[in-house]
C-alpha positions as CSV (number, residue, x, y, z in Angstrom):
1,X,89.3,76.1,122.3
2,X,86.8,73.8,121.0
3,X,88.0,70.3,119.8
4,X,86.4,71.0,116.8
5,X,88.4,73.7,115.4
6,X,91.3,71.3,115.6
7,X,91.5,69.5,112.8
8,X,94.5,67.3,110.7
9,X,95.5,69.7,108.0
10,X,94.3,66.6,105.6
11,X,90.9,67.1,106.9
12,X,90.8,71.2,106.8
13,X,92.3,70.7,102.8
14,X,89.4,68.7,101.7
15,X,86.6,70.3,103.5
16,X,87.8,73.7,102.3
17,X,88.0,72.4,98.6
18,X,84.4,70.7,99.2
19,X,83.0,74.3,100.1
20,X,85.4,76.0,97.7
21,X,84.0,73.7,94.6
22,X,80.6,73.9,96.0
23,X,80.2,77.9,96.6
24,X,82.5,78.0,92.8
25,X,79.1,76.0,91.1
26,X,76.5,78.5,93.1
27,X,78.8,81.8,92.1
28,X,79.1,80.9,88.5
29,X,75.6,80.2,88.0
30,X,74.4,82.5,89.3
31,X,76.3,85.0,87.8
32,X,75.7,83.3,84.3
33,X,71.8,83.4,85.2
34,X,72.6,86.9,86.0
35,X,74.4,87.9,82.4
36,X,71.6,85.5,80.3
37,X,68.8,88.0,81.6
38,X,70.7,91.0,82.0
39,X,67.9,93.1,81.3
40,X,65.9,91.8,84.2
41,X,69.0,92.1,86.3
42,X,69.4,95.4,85.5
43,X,65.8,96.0,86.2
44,X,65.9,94.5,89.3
45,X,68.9,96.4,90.6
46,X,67.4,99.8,89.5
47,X,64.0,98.7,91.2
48,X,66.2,98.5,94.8
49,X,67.9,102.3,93.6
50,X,71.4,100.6,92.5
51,X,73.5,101.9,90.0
52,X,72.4,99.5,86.6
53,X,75.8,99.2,85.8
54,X,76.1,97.3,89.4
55,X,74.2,94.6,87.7
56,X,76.7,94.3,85.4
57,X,79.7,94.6,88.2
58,X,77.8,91.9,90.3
59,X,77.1,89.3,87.9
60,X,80.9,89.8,86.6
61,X,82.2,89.5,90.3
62,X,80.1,86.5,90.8
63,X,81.6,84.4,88.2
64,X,84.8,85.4,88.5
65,X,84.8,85.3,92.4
66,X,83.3,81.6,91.5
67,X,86.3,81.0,89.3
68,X,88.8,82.5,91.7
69,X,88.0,79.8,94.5
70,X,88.8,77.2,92.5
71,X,92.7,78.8,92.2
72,X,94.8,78.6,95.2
73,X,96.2,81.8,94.8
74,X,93.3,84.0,94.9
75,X,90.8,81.5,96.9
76,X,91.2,84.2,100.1
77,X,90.7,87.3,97.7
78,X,87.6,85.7,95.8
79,X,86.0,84.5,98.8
80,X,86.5,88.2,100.5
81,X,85.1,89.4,97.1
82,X,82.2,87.3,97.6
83,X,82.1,88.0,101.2
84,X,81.0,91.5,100.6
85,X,78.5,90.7,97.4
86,X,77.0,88.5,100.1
87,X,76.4,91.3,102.7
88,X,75.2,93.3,100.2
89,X,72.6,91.1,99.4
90,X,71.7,90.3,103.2
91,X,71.3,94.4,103.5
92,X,69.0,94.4,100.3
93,X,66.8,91.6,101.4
94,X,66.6,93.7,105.3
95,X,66.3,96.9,104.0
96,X,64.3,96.9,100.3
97,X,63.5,93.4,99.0
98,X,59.8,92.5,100.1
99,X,60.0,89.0,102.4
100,X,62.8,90.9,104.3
101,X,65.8,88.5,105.9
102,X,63.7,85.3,105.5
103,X,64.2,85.8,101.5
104,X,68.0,86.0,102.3
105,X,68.6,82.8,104.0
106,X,70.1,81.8,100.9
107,X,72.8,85.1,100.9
108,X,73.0,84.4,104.5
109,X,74.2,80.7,104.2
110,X,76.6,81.5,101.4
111,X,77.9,84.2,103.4
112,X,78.5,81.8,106.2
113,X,80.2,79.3,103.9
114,X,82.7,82.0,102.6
115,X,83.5,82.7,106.1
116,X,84.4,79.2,106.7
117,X,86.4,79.0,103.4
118,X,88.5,82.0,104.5
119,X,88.8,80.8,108.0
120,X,89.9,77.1,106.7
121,X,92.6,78.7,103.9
122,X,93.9,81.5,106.7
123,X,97.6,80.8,106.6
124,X,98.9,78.4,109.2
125,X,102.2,79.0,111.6
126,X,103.6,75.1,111.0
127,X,106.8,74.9,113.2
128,X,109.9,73.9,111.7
């Protein structure tokens, strides 16, 4: 294995909460940009043949998967959440969004992120 993946627990805790408070700020704004032009949103999301009400699903899920990294307890669910808004958004910006992948760089990196969060909060066998 590489030396790199083994890391003092102290180190894992405050990289993951670095990344977890980090990806929180991105997912709540951008959510809350989301909901303060909601109209647009919608709009948007009917342009690429969504659902509208996914607007309002995705810009709900956003700040409360933001929120939910931030709470020990539901850090792994948020950030699987999150995981799959994420490749979502890779798939629109491949398949419909004009600029193609290059325009999802930004989904692509926050995808990569939550990976790492949910590989650095997997739970740990400590022996006795």
């Amino acid at each position: 294995t590489l030396p790199c993946l083994h890391m003092s627990p102290s180190a894992r805790n405050i990289i993951a909460w670095v990344l977890q408070g980090l990806l929180a700020l991105a997912f709540v704004a951008s959510g809350i940009r989301k909901f303060l032009d909601i109209n647009g949103t919608v709009g948007m999301f009917g342009q690429l043949g969504l659902p509208e009400a996914m607007a309002y699903v995705v810009a709900g899920a956003e700040v409360l998967g933001g929120v939910g990294l931030l709470i020990p307890r539901f850090t792994r669910l948020a950030a699987l959440g999150l995981i799959i808004i994420m490749i979502g958004a890779v798939v629109m910006h491949v398949t419909k969004i004009p600029g193609g992948l290059a325009g999802g760089v930004p989904a692509l990196v926050l995808l990569g992120l939550l990976l790492v969060v949910l590989w650095l909060r997997q739970p740990r066998n400590v022996p006795a």
